[in-house]
LUMTOR-103616 format. One record per residue: residue number from 0; residue in one letter; x, y, z of N, C-alpha, C, CB in turn. Coordinates in steps of 0.02 Angstrom, whole numbers, padded with zeros to 5 digits. Glycine has a CB too. Layout:
! residues N
+-----+----+--------+--------+--------+--------+--------+--------+--------+--------+--------+--------+--------+--------+
|   i | aa |   n_xx |   n_yy |   n_zz |  ca_xx |  ca_yy |  ca_zz |   c_xx |   c_yy |   c_zz |  cb_xx |  cb_yy |  cb_zz |
+-----+----+--------+--------+--------+--------+--------+--------+--------+--------+--------+--------+--------+--------+
| NUM |  A |      X |      Y |      Z |      X |      Y |      Z |      X |      Y |      Z |      X |      Y |      Z |
...
+-----+----+--------+--------+--------+--------+--------+--------+--------+--------+--------+--------+--------+--------+
***
This chain:
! residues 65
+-----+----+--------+--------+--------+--------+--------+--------+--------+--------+--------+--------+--------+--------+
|   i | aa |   n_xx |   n_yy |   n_zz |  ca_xx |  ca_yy |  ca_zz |   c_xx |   c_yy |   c_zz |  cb_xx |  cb_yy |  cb_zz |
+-----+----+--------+--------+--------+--------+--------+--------+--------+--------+--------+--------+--------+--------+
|   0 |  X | -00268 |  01828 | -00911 | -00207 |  01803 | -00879 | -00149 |  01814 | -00928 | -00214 |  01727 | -00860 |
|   1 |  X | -00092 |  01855 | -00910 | -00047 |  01857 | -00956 |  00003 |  01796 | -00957 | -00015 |  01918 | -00949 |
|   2 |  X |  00056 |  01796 | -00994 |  00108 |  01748 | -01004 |  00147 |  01718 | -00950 |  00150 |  01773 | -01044 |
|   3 |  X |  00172 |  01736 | -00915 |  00178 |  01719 | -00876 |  00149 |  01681 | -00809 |  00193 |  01749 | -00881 |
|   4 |  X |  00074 |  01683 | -00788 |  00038 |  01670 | -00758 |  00012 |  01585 | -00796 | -00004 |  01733 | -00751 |
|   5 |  X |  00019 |  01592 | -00884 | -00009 |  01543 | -00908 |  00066 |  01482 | -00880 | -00033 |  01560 | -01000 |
|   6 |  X |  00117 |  01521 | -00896 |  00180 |  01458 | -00883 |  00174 |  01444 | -00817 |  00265 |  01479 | -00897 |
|   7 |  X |  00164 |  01477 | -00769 |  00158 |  01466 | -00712 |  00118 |  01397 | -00693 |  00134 |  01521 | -00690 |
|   8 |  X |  00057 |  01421 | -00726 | -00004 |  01358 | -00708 | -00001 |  01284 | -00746 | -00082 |  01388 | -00732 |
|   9 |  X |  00068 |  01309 | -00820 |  00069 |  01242 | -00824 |  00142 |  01191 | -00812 |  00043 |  01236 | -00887 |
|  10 |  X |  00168 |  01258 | -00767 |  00233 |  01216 | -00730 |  00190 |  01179 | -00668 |  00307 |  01279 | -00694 |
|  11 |  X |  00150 |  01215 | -00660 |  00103 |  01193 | -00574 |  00098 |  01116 | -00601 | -00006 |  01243 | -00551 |
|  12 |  X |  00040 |  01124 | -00655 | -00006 |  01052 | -00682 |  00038 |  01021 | -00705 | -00066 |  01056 | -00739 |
|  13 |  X |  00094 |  01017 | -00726 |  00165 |  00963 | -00746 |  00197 |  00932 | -00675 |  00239 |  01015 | -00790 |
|  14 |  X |  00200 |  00963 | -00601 |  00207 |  00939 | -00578 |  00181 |  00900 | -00526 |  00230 |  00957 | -00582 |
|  15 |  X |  00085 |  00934 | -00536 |  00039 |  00884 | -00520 |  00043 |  00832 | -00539 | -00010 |  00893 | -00530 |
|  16 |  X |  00063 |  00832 | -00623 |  00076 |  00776 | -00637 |  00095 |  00710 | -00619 |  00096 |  00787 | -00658 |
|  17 |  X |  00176 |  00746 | -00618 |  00219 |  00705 | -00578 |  00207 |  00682 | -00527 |  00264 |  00725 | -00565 |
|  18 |  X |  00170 |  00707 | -00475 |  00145 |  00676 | -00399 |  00099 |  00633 | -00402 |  00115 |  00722 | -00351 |
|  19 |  X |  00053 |  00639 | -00441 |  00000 |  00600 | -00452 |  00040 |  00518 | -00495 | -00061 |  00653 | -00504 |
|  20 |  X |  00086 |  00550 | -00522 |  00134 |  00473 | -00547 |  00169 |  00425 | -00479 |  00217 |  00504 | -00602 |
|  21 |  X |  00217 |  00494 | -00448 |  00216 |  00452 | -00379 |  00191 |  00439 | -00328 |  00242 |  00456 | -00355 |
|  22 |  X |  00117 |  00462 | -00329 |  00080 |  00423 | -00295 |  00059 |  00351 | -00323 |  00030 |  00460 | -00281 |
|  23 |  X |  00027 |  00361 | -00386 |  00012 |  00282 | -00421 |  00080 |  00226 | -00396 |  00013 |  00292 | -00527 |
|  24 |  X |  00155 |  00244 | -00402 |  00209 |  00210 | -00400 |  00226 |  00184 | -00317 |  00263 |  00256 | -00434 |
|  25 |  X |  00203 |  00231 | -00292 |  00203 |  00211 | -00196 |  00124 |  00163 | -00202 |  00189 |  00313 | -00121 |
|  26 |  X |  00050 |  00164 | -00231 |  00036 |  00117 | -00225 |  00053 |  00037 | -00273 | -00014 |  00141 | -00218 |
|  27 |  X |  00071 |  00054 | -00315 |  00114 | -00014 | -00348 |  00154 | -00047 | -00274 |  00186 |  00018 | -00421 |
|  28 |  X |  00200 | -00011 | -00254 |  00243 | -00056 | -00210 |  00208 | -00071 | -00162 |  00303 | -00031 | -00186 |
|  29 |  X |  00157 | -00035 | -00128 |  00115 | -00072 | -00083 |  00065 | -00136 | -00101 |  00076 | -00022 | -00057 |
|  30 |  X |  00065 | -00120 | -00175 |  00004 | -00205 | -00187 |  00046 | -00249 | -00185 | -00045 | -00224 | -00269 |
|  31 |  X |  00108 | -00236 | -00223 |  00155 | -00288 | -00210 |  00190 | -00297 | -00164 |  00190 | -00293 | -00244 |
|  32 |  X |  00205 | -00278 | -00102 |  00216 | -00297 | -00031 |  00300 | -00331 | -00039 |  00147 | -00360 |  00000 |
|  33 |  X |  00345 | -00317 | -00085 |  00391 | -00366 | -00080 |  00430 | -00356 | -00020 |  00431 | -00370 | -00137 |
|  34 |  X |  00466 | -00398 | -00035 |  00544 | -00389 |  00038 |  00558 | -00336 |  00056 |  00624 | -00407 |  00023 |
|  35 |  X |  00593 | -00270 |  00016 |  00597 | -00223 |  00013 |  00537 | -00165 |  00025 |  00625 | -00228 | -00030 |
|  36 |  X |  00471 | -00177 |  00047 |  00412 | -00139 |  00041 |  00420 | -00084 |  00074 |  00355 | -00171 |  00060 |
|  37 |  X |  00432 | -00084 |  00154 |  00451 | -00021 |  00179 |  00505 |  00019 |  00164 |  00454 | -00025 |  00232 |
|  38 |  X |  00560 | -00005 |  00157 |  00624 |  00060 |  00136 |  00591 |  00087 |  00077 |  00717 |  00030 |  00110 |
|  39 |  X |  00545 |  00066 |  00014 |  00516 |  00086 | -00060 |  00483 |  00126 | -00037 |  00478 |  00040 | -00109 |
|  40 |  X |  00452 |  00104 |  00012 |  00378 |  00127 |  00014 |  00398 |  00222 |  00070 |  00312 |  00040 |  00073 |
|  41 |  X |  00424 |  00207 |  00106 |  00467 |  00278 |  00145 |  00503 |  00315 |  00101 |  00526 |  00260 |  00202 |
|  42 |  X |  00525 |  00278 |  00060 |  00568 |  00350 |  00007 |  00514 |  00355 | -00052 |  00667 |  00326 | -00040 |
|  43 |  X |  00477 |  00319 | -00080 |  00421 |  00349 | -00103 |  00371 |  00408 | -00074 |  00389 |  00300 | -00111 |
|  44 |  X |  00380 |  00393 | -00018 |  00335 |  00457 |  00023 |  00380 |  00522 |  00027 |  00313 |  00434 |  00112 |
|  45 |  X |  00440 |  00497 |  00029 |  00484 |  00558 |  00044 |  00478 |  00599 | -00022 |  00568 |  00537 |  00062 |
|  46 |  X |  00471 |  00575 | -00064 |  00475 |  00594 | -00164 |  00406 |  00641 | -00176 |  00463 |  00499 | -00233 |
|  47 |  X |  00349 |  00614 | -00136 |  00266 |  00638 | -00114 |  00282 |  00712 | -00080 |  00219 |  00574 | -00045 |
|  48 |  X |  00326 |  00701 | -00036 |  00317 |  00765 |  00015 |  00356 |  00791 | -00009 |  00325 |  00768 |  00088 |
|  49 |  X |  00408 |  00782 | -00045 |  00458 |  00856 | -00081 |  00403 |  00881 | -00139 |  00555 |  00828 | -00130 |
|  50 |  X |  00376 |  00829 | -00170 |  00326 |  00858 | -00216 |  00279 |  00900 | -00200 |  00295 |  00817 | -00240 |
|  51 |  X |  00240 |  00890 | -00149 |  00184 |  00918 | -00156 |  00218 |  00988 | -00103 |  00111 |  00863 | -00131 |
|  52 |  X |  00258 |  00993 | -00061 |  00305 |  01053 | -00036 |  00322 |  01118 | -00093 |  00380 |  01016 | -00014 |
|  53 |  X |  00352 |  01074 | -00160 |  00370 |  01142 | -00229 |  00307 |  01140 | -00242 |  00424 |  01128 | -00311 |
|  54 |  X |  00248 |  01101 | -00249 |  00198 |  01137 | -00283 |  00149 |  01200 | -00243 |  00154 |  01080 | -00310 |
|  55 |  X |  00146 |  01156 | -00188 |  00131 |  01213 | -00123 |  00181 |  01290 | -00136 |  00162 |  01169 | -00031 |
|  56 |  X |  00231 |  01293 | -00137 |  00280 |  01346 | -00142 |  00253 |  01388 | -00201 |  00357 |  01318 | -00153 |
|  57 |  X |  00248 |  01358 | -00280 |  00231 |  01385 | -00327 |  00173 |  01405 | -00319 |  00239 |  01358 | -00372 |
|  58 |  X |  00116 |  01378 | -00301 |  00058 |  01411 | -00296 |  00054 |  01468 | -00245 |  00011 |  01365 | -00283 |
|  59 |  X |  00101 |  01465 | -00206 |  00101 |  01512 | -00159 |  00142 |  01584 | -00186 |  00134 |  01477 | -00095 |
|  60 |  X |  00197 |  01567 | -00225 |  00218 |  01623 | -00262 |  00163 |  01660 | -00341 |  00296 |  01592 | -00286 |
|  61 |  X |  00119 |  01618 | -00348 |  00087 |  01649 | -00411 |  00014 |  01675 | -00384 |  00078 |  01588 | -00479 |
|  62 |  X |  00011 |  01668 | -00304 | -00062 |  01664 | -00285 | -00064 |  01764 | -00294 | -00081 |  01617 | -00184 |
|  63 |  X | -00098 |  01780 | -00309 | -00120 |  01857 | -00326 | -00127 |  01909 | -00263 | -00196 |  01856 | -00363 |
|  64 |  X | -00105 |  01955 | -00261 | -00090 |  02002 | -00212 | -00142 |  02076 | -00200 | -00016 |  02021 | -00232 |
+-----+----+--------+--------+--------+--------+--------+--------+--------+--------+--------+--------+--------+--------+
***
């Protein structure tokens, strides 16, 4: 795998990262159920689906031809 392919996979896994953070953070606000639970809890999902949309995209631009 050359250089590029390696940055690729670890821009991918940095922003697995990140999703896997806002997923843990959308279930935080659901154990805690406060006042505010649904408006948190809908833009937390919204934060999920832009995420996992660029990582979908990147894997789709590095997938091999």
């Amino acid at each position: 795998m050359d250089d590029a392919g390696v940055d690729a996979m670890r821009r991918i896994a940095i922003e697995l990262d990140r999703l896997g953070q806002e997923v843990s953070a959308a279930r935080h606000v659901l154990d805690d159920a406060g006042p505010n639970c649904r408006e948190e809890t809908v833009r937390r999902l919204g934060h999920i689906a832009t995420r996992a949309t660029r990582i979908a995209a990147m894997v789709e631009r590095e997938k091999p031809t």
